[in-house]
C-alpha positions in Angstrom: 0.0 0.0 0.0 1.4 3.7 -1.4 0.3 6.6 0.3 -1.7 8.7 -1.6 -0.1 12.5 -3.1 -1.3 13.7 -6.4 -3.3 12.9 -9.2 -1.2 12.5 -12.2 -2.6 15.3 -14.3 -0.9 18.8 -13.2 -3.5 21.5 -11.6 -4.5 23.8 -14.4 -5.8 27.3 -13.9 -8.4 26.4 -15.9 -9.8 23.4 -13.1 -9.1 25.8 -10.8 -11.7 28.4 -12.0 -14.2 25.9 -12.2 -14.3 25.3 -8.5 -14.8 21.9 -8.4 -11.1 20.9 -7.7 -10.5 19.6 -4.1 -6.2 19.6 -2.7 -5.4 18.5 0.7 -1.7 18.9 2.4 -0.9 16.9 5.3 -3.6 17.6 6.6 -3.5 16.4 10.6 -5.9 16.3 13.3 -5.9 14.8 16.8 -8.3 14.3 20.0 -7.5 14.5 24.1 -8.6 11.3 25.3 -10.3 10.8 28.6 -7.6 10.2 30.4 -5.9 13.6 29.0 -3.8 11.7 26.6 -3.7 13.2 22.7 -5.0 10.3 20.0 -4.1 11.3 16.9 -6.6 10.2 14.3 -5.3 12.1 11.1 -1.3 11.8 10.9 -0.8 13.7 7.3 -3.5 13.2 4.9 -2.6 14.6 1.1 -5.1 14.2 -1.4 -5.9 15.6 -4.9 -9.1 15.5 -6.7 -10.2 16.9 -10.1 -13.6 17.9 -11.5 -16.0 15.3 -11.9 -14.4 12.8 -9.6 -15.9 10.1 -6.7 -13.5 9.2 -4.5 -14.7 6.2 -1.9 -12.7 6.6 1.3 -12.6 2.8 3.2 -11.5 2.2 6.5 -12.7 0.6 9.9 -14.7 2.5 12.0 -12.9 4.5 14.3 -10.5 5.1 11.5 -11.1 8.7 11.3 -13.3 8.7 8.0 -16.0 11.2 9.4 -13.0 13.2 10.8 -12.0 13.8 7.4 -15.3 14.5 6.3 -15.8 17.0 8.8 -12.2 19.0 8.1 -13.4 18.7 4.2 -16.5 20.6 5.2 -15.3 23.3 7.1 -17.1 21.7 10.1 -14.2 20.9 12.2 -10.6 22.7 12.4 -7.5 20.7 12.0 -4.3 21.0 13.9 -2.3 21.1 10.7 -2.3 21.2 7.0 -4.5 23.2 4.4 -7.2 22.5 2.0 -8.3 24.4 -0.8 -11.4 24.1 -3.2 -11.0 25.7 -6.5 -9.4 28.9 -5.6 -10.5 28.9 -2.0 -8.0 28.0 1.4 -10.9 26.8 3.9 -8.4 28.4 6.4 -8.8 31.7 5.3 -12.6 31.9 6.1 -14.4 32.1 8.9 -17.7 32.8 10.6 -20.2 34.3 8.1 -17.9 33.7 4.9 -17.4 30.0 6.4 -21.0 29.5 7.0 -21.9 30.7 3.1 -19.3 29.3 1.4 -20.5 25.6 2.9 -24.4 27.0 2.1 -23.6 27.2 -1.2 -20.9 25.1 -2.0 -20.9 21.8 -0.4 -23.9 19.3 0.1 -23.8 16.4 3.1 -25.4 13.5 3.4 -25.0 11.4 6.4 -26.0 7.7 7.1 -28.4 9.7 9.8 -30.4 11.7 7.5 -31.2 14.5 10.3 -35.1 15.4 8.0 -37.7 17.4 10.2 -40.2 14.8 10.4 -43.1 17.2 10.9 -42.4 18.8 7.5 -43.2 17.0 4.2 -40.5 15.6 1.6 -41.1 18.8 -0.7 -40.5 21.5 2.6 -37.6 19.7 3.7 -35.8 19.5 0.3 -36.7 23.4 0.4 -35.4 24.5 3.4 -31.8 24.8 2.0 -33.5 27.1 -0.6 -35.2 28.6 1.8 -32.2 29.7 4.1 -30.7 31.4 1.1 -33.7 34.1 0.6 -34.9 31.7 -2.8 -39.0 32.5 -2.5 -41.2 30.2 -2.3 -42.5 29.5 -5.5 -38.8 28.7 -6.7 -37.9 26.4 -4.1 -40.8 24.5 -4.3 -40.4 23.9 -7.7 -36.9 23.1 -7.3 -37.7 20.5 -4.4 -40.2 19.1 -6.6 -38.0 18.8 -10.1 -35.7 17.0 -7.4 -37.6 14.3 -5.9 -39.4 13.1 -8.9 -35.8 12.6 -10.2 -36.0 10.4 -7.0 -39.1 8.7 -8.3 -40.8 10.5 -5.2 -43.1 11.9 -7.3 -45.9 10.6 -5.4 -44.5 11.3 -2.0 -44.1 15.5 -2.5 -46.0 16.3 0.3 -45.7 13.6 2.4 -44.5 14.0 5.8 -40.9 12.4 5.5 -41.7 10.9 9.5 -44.7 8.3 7.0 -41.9 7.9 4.5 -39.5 4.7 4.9 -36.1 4.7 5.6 -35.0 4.4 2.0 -37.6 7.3 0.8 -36.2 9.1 3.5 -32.9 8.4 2.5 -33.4 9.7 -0.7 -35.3 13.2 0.5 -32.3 13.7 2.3 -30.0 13.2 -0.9 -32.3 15.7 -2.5 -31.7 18.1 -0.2 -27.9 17.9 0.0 -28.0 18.3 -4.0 -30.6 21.3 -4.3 -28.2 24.0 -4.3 -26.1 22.4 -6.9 -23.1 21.5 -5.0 -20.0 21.7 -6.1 -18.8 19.6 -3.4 -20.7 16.8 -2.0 -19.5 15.0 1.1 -21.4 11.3 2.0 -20.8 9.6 5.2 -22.0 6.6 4.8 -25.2 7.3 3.1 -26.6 3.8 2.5 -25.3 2.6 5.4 -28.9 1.7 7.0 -30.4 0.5 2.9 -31.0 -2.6 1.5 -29.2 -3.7 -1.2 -31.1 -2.5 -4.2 -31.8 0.9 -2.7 -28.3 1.7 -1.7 -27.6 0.6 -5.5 -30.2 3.1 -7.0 -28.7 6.4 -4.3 -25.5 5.3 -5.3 -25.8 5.6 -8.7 -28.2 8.9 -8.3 -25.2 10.4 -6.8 -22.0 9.5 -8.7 -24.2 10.1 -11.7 -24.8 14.1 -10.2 -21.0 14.4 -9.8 -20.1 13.0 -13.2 -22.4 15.2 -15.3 -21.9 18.6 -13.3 -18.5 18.1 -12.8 -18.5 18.4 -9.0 -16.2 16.6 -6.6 -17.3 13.8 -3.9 -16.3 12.6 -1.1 -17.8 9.4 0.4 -17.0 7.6 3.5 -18.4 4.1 2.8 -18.2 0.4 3.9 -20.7 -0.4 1.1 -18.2 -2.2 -1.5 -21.0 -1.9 -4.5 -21.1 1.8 -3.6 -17.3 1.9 -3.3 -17.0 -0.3 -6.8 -18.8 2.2 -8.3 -16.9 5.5 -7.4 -13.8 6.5 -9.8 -11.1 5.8 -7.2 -11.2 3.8 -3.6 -9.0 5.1 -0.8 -8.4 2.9 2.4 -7.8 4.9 5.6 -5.7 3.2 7.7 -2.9 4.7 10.3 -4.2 8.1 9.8 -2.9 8.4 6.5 -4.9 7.7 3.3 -3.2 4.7 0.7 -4.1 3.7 -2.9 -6.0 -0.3 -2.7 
């Protein structure tokens, strides 16, 4: 196993105003442990990623995966290293300019879809509309172009709390993709799916990534999902390798 650098293509300028072009550097992160003791969990990940690429990341749980997810989205701060999207250094923003740049940048999805389950499929998918001053009419028509891409068609205005786990699933991927995302960062997302279901979101989402040429980033044991993504990364001793 090689760790992981650099694509082989050089960084254009040209990828670079596109702003779908994700470059980590060493990027380290650690936690105090109960006892006081400091575990580190990231030791120097470097990664490159160009427009239009999946990238699975494997690893046992505990490994750091959602760590890495976390630094990626600006959620988290880590103890060393940068990482740059396009032409922006995550380090270099903060507060408001953090909080819009994720807003209108990056879409999650997590293996804990996190809906309000008092609002239908159509409000929730909205909501990130919503937040960004869209008006009503828009986002609602948005939502709805969305989910029938879903084949949710018939469960619009549903309450997502009557939809089941794999509809809900799916609501939830809509949302993460309604602000076209130019990054789109998974963790796990058909990790409570059958089979067939997590087939259909996994192929919903590479699909978005391929044809708007945005970046992903998915933390996944699924290894149809994984199969399926342009390049599988194991995380392993806080550094990613090549499988």
């Amino acid at each position: 196993m090689s760790s992981v650098q650099t694509n082989e293509e050089p960084t254009t300028s040209a990828s670079k105003d596109l702003g779908t072009m994700l470059s980590v550097v060493d990027l380290r992160k650690s936690f105090a442990s109960p006892a006081e003791e400091r575990i580190e969990v990231l030791r120097g990940v470097t990664l490159e990623v160009r427009a239009g690429e999946t990238i699975a990341i494997t690893g046992a749980s505990g490994s750091g995966k959602s760590t890495l997810l976390h630094l990626l989205g600006g959620l988290e701060d880590p103890d060393h290293g940068s990482i740059a999207f396009g032409n922006t250094d995550l380090s270099n923003l903060r507060d408001e300019a953090l909080a819009d740049f994720r807003q209108h940048t990056i879409g999650f999805v997590f293996q804990f879809h996190y809906l309000l389950p008092d609002l239908s499929a159509a409000e929730n998918v909205a909501l990130p509309l919503r937040i960004s001053r869209r008006n009503a009419t828009t986002a609602r028509r948005m939502s709805e172009v969305l989910l029938r891409e879903m084949d949710l068609g018939e469960r619009i205005d549903y309450p997502v709390s009557h939809l089941s786990g794999g509809e809900q699933q799916r609501v939830a991927l809509a949302r993460a993709l309604v602000m076209s995302p130019s990054l789109l960062l998974a963790d796990e997302p058909t990790g409570n799916l059958d089979a067939s279901i997590s087939d259909e979101i996994g192929r919903i989402l590479v699909n978005y990534i391929h044809e708007r040429k945005a970046v992903a980033i998915i933390a996944t044991h699924n290894d149809s999902l994984a199969n399926i993504c342009d390049r599988v990364l194991l995380l392993e001793g806080g550094r990613l390798h090549q499988i």
